[in-house]
N, C-alpha and C positions, 0 to 999 in steps of 0.2 A: 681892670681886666688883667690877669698874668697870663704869663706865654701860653698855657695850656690853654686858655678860653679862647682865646686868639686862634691859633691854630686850627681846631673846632671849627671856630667859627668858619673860617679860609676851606675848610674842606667838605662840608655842610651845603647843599645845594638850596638854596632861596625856595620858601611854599609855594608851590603851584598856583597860578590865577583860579577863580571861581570856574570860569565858564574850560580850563583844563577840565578840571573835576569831572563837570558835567557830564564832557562830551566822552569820557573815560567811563563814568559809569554806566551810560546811552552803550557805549560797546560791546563793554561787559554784560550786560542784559542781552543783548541781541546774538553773540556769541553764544550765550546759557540754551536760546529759545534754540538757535540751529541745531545745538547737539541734541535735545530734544525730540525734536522733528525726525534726525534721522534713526532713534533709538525704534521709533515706532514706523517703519516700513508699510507700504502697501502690497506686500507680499506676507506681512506676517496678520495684518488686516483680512488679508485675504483667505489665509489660513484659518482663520478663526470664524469669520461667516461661514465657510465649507464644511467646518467640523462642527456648528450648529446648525446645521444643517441637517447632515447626517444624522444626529441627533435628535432630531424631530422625525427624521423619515425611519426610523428604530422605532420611535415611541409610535408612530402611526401604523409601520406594518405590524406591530403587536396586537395592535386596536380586531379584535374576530370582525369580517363581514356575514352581511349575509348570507343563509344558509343557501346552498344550492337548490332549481327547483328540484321535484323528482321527477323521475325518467317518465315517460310517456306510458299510459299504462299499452298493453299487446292487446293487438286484436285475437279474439276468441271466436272461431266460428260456433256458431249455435247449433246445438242436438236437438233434432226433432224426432218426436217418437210418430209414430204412424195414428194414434187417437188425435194427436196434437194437428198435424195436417188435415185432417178430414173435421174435425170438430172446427177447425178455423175455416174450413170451407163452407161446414154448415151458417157459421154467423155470415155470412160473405154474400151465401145462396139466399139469408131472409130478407138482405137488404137488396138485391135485385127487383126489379121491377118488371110484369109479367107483360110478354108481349103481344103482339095481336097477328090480326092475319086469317086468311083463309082455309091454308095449309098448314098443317105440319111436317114439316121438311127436315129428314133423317139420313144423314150420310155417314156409310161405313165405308174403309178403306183398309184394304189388305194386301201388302206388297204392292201390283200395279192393277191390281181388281177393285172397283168403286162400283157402291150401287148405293141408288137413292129409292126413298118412298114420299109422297107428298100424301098426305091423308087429309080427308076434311073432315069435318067434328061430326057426319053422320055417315062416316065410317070409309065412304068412298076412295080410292086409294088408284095411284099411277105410278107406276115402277120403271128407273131406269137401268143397265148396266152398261160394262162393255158394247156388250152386241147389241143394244136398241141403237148405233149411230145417234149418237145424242139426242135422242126421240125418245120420250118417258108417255109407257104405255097405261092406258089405264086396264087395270086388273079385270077380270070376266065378272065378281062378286063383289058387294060391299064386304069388309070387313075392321074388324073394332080395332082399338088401340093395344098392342101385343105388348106384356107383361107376364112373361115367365109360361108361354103356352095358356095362358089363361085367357077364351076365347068369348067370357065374358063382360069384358071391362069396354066403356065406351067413356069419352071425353068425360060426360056428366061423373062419371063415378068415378075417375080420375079427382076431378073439382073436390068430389065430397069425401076424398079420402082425412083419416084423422092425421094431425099433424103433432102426432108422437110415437116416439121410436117404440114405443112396447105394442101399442093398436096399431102401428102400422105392420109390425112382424106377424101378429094374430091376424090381421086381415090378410096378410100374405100366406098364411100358412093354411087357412080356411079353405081358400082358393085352392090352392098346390090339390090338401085333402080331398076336395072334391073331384080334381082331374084327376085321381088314381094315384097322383105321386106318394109311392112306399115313406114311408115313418122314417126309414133308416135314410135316405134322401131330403128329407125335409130340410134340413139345417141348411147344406149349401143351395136347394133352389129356394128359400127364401132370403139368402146372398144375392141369389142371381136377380132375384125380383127387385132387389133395393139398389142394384146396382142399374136395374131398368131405368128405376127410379130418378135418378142422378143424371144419367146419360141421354138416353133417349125416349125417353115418354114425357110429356108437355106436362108435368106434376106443378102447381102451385108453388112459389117461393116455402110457405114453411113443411107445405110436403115434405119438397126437397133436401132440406133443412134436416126434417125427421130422419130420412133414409140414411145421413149422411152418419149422424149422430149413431142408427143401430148399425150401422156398418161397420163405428167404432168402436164397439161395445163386444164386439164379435173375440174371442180369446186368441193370441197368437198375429193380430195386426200387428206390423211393424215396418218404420219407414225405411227406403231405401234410400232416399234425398227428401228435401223439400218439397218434392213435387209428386216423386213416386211410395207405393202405399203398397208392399205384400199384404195379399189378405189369405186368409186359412184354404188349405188345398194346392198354394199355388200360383192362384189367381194372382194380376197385378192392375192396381189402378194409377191412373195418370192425372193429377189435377192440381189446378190454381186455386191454389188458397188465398189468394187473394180476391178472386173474384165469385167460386165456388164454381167454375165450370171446369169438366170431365173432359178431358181433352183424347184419350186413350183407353181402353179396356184392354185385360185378354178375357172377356167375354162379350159375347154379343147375339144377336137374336138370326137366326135365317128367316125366310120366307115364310115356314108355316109359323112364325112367331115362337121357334125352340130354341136355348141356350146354348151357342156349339162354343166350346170352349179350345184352345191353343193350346195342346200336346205339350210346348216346348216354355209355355209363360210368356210370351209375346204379347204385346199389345197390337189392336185393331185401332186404328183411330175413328172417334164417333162424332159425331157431334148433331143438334138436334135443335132446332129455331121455329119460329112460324113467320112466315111469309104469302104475299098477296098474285104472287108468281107461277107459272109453268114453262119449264124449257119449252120455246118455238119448236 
């Protein structure tokens, strides 16, 4: 060995023991892992879940729902024509059921005037108003079922009237001709007959029925409400068409059984039943 090897050697530090090494390279790895660790933060973790996030909820509100429902449809009140009320009272009137009894019991009312008639089916009759103190007298004479001054008609012929509106107006008008009523009159008191008809004379369900249907047939009918019915001239009717009863006229019959009619178009309230009864 010469000085240079020598010297070398003298300043050359001895190799590391094995289990040095080791525990050197055990560090160096564990050093490596920590910088690792902290390159990836739970803050930039965090970053990244939030911005796929986002992400998704982009792609989701894209996505169209459901169409909206549609609005609610409006109520629409219904138009009724004046044929359409009386002809729905006719079907109304076939389905009733005819009543019984030994009277027929007819009340008109006007303003604070009420008077009644009770008839029995051969003709007998007891009247009350105001002035009887609720005492219903019986009348001095028999007399028939009053339709239009027509002072032949008795229950029976009531019963056997036809129950169609064109043979009911001819049988109405047959009648009127014989009682002297002029041609030029005829038209409205075979109105007024049909409106007897309806109101107050004891007519059979499809009588009734009939009357109703030629009363609608009449030119110039037209409703005021559901309930109310101008008829030609004037005249006003008042009735449930649901049940097919006449609750109202502006016509109605006096004492000798003639048509007095309301100046002004007012109704009279009528109404007309049979009953087993007489006021004490």
């Amino acid at each position: 060995m010469n000085d240079l090897e020598s010297l070398r050697t003298a300043l050359l530090p001895d190799e590391p023991a094995q289990d040095v090494v080791d525990r050197s390279r055990h560090r160096l790895r564990n050093h490596a892992l920590g910088r690792r660790r902290k390159r990836v933060s739970p803050l930039v973790v965090g970053t990244g879940l939030v911005a796929a996030a986002a992400a998704v909820a982009a792609v989701v509100a894209t996505v169209p729902g459901p169409p909206a429902p549609p609005p609610p449809p409006q109520a629409v009140a219904p138009v009724y024509t004046g044929p359409q009320v009386l002809l729905a009272a006719a079907t109304a009137a076939e389905r009733t059921q005819v009543g019984t009894g030994k009277y027929w019991h007819t009340t008109t009312k006007v303003g604070k005037a009420t008077w009644e008639y009770w008839t029995t089916t051969d003709g007998q009759e007891w009247y009350r108003d105001e002035n009887r103190h609720g005492k219903a007298e019986l009348m001095p004479r028999a007399r028939p079922i009053r339709i239009n001054g027509d002072d032949d008609v008795t229950l029976s012929t009531i019963l056997a009237l036809p129950p169609d509106p064109a043979a009911l107006r001819t049988w109405l008008t047959d009648g009127l001709t014989r009682h002297g009523v002029p041609a030029n009159q005829l038209g409205f008191a075979v109105l007024d007959g049909l409106i007897d008809l309806v109101s107050t004379v004891p007519a059979p369900p499809a009588v009734r029925a009939a009357a109703f249907r030629a009363i609608a047939a009449y030119p110039g009918v037209h409703a005021l409400d559901d309930r109310s019915v101008r008829l030609p001239g004037g005249g006003r009717l008042v009735v449930d068409p649901a049940t097919g009863r006449v609750d109202s006229s502006s016509v109605f019959l006096d004492w000798t059984g003639k048509p007095v009619h309301n100046a002004n178009g007012d109704t009279y309230a009528v109404s007309g039943e049979w009953t087993d009864d007489l006021p004490k």
